[in-house]
N, CA, C and O atoms as a GROMACS GRO file, in nm:
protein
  252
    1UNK      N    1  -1.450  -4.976   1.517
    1UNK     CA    2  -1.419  -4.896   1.633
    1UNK      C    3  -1.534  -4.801   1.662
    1UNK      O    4  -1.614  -4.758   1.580
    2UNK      N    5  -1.529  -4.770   1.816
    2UNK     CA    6  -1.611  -4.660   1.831
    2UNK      C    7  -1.588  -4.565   1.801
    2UNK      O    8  -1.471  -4.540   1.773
    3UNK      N    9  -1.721  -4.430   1.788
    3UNK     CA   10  -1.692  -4.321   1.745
    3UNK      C   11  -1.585  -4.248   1.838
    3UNK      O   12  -1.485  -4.181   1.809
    4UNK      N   13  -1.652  -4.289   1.976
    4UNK     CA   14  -1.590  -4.222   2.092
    4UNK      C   15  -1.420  -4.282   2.119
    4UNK      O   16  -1.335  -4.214   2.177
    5UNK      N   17  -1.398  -4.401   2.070
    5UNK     CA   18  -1.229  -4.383   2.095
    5UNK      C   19  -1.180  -4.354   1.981
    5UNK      O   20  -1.060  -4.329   1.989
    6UNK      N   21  -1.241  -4.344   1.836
    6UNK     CA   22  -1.222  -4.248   1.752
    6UNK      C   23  -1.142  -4.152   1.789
    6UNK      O   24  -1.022  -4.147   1.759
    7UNK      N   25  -1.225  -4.038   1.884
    7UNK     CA   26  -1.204  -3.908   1.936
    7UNK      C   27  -1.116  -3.920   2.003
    7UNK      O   28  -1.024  -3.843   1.979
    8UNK      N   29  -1.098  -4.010   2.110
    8UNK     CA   30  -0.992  -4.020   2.169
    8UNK      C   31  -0.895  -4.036   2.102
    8UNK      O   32  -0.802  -3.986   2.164
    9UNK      N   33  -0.846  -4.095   1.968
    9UNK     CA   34  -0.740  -4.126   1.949
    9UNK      C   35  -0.703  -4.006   1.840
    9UNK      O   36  -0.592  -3.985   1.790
   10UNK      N   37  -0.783  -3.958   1.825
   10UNK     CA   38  -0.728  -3.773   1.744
   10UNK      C   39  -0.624  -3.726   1.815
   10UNK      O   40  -0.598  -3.736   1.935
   11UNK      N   41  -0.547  -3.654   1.695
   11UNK     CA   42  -0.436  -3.630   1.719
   11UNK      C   43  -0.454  -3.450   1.781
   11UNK      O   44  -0.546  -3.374   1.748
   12UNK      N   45  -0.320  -3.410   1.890
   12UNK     CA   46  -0.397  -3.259   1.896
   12UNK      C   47  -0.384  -3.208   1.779
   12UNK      O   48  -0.323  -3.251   1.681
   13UNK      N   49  -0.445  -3.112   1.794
   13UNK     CA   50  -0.432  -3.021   1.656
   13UNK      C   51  -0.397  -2.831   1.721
   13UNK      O   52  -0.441  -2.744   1.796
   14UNK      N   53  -0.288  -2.862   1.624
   14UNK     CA   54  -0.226  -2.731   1.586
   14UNK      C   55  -0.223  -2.614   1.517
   14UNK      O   56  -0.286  -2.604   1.412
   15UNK      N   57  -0.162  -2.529   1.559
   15UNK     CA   58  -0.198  -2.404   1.406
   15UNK      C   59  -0.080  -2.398   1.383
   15UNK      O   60  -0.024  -2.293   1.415
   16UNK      N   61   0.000  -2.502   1.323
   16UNK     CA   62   0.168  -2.483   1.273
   16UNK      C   63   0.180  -2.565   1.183
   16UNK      O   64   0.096  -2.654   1.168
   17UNK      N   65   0.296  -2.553   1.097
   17UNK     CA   66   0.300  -2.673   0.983
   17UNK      C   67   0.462  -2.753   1.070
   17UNK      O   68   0.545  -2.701   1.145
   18UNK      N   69   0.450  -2.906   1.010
   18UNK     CA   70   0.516  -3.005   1.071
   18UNK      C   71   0.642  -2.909   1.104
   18UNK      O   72   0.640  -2.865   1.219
   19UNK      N   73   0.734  -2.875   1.036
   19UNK     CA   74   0.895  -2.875   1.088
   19UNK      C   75   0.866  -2.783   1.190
   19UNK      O   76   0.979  -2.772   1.236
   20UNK      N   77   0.762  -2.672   1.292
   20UNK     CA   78   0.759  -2.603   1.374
   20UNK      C   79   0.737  -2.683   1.474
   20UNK      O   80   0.696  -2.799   1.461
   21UNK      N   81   0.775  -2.606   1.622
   21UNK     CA   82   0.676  -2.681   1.724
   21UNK      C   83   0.534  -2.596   1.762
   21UNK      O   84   0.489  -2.484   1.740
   22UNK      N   85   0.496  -2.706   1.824
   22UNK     CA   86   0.359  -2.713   1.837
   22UNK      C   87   0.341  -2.549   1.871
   22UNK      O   88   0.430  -2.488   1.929
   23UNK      N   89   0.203  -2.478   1.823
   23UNK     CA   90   0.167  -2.372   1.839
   23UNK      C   91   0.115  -2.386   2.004
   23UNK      O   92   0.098  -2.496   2.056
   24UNK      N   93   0.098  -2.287   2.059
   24UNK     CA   94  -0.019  -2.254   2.164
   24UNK      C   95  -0.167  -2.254   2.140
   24UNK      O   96  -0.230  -2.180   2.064
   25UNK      N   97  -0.208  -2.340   2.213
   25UNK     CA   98  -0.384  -2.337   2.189
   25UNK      C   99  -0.436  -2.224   2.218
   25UNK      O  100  -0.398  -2.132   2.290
   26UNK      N  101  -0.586  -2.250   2.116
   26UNK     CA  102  -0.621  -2.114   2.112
   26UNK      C  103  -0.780  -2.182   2.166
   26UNK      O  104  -0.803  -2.299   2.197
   27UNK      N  105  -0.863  -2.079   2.163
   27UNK     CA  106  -1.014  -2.145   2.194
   27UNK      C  107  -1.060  -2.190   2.090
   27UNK      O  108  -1.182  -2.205   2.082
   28UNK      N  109  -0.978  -2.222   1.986
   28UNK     CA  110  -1.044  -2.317   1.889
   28UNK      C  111  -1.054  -2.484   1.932
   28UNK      O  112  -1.137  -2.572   1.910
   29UNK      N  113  -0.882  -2.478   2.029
   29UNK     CA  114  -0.897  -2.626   2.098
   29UNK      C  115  -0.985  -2.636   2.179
   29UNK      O  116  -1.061  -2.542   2.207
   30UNK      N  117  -0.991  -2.763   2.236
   30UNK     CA  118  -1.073  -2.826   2.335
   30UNK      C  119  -1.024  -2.864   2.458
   30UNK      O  120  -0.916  -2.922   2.458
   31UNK      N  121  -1.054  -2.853   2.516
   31UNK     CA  122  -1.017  -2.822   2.670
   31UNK      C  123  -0.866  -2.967   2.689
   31UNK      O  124  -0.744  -2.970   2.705
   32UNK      N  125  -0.980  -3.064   2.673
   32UNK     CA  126  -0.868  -3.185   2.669
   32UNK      C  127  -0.741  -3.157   2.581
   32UNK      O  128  -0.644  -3.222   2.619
   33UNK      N  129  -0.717  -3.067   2.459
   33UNK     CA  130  -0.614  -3.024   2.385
   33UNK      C  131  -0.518  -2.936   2.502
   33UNK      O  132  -0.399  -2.946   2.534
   34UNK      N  133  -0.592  -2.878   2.532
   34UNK     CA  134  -0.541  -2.735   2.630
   34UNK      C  135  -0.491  -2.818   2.735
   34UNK      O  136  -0.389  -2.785   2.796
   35UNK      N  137  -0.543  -2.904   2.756
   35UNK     CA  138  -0.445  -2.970   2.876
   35UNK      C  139  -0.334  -3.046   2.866
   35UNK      O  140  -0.250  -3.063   2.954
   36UNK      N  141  -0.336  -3.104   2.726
   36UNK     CA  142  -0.240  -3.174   2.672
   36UNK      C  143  -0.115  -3.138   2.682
   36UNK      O  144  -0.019  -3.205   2.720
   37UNK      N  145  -0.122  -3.001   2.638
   37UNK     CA  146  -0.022  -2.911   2.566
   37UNK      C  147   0.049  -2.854   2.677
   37UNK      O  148   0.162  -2.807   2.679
   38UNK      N  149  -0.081  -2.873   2.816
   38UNK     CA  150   0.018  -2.760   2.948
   38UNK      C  151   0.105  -2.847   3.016
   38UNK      O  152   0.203  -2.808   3.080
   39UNK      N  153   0.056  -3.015   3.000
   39UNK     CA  154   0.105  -3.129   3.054
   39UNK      C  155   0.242  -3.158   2.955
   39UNK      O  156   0.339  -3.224   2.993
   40UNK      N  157   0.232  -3.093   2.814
   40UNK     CA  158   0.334  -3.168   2.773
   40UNK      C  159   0.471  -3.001   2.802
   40UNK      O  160   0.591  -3.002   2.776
   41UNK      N  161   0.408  -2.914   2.848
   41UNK     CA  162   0.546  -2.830   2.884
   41UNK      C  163   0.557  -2.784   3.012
   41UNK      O  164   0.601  -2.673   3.041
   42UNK      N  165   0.500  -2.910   3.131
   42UNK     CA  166   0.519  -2.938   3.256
   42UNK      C  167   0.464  -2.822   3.349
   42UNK      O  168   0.521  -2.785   3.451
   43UNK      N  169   0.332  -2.766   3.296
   43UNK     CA  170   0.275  -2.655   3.374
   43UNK      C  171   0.141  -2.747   3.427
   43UNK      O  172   0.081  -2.837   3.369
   44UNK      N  173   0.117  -2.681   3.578
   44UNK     CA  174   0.029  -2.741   3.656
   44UNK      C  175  -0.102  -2.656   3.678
   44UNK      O  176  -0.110  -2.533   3.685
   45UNK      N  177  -0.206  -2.750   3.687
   45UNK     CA  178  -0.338  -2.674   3.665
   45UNK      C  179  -0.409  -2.729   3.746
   45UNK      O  180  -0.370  -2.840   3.783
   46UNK      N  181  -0.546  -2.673   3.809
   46UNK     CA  182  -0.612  -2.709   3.901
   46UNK      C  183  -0.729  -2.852   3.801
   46UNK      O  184  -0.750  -2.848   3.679
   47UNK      N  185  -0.769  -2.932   3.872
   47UNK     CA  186  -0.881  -3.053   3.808
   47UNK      C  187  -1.000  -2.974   3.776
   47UNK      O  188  -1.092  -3.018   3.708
   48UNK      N  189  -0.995  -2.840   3.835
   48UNK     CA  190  -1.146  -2.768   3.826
   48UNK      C  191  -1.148  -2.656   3.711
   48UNK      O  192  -1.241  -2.599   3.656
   49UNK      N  193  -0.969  -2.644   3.692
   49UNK     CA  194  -1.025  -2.521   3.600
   49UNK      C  195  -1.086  -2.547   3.428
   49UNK      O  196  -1.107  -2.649   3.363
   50UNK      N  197  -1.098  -2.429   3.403
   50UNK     CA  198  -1.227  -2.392   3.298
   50UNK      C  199  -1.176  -2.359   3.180
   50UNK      O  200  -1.058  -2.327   3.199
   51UNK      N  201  -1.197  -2.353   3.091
   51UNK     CA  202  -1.137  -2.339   2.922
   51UNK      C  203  -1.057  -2.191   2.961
   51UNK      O  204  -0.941  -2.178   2.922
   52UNK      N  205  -1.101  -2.117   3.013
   52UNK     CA  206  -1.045  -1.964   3.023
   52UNK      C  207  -0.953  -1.981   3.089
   52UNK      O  208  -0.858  -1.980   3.011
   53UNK      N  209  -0.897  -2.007   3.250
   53UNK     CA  210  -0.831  -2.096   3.324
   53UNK      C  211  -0.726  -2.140   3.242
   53UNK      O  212  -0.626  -2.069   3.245
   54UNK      N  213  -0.724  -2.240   3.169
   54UNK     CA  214  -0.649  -2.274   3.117
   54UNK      C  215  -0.579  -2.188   3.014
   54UNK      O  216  -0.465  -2.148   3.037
   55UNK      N  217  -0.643  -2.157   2.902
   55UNK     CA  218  -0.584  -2.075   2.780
   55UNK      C  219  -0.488  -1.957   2.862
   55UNK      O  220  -0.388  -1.904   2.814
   56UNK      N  221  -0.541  -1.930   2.995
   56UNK     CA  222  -0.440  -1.748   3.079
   56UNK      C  223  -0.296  -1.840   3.103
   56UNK      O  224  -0.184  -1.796   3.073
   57UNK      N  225  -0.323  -1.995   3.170
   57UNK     CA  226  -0.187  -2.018   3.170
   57UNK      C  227  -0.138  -2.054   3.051
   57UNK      O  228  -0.018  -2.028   3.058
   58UNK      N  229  -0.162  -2.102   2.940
   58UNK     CA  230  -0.102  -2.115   2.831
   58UNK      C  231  -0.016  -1.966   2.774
   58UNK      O  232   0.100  -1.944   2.741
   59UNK      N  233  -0.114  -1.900   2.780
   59UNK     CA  234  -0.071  -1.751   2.748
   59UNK      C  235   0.049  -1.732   2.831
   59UNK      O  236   0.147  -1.687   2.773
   60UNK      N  237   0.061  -1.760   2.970
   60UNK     CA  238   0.157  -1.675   3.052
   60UNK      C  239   0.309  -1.805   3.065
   60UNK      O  240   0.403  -1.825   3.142
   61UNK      N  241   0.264  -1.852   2.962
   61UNK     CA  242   0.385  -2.006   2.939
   61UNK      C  243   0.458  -1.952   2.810
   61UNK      O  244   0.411  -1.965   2.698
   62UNK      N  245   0.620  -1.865   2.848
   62UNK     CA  246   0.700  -1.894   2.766
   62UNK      C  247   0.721  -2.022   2.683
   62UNK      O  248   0.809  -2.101   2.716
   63UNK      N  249   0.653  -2.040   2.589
   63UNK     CA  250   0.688  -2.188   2.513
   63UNK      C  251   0.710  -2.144   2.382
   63UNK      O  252   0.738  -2.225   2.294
   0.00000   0.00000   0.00000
């Protein structure tokens, strides 16, 4: 396999241990993480925004 669908196929990564749910990303994730996470608790984001952008709505997401 490639390195690059390697990467793709990484799992997100969290700052929680299994029986929790998933933590909130921090700027340790990667943008593609940060989007994962807003997609998987149905918050909408612009195609343009920016690591910062993202992490304010994560922050302002009761999750």
């Amino acid at each position: 396999m490639s390195k690059q669908l390697l990467q793709l196929q990484r799992p997100v990564q969290a700052n929680n241990t299994a029986d929790e749910t998933p933590a909130k990303p921090t700027d340790d994730n990667t943008v593609a993480e940060i989007k994962a996470w807003l997609d998987a608790h149905g918050v909408s984001y612009s195609s343009s925004a920016v690591k910062a952008d993202l992490l304010a709505l994560v922050n302002d997401t009761d999750a």
